[in-house]
N, C-alpha and C positions, 0 to 999 in steps of 0.2 A: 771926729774922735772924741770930742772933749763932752759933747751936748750928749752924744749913745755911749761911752764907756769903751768903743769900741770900733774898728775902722774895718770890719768886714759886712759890708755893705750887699743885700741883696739883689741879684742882676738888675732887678728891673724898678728899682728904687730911683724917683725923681726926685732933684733935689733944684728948687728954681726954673722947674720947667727944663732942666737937664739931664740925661737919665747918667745918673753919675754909676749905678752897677756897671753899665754897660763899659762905662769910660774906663772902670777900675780893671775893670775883666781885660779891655786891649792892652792896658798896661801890663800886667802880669804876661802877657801873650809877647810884647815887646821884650819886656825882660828877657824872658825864654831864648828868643828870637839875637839877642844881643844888641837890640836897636832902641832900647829904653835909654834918651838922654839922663845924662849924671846928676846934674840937678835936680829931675823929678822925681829920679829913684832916692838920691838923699832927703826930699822931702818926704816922699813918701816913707821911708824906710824912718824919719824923726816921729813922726806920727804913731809907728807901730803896724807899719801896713801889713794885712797878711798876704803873704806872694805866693805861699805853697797851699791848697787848697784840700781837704777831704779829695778822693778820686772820686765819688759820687756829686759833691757839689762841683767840682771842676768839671766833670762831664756834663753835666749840667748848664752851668754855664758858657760850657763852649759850644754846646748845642743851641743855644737862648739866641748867642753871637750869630752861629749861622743862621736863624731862623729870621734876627732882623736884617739880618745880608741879603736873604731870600726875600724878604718884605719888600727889601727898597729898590729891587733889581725887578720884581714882579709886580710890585703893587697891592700884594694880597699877603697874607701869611697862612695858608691852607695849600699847603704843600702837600703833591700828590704820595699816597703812599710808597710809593716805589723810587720816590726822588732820593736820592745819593749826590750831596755837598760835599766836596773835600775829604772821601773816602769816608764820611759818615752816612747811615742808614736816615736822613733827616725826617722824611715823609714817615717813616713808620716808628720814630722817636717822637713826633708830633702826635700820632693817633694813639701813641700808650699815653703821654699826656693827658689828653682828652680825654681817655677812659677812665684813668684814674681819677681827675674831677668831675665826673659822673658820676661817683661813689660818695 
């Protein structure tokens, strides 16, 4: 927060070889959940943490989450089109991806 201005960190931003986006994203998902210990949401929350996201960055990111879920349970991240993770479309949220960095 102090170094960027700012504590909304992108998913897939490593920081020490840690992918701290990812780390932030479970958090916000624990809050949600009710399972976010009180300490680290008071730290987080002394920081400035943002918890409530854009619905397009949050979709986003929560799509990011299943896809390294899918990575480490698979070993690959090329998830077939038609795969469906936790009632998301993931395979074919992965090939819009792909197309759009195409362009």
């Amino acid at each position: 927060h102090e170094r960027e201005g700012h504590s909304n960190v992108p998913f897939k931003h490593l920081e020490d070889g840690i992918n701290l986006g990812y780390w932030l994203n479970r958090q916000r998902e624990k809050k949600k959940e009710g399972k976010l210990d009180d300490s680290c949401e008071r730290i987080l929350d002394g920081i400035g943490f943002v918890w409530e996201l854009s619905s397009d960055q949050e979709q986003r990111d929560n799509n990011s989450c299943l896809l390294v879920d899918f990575e480490g349970r698979e070993e690959h991240s090329n998830a077939p089109q038609n795969h469906i993770q936790d009632g998301i479309e993931l395979g074919s949220w992965l090939t819009q991806q792909q197309n759009q960095n195409k362009k």
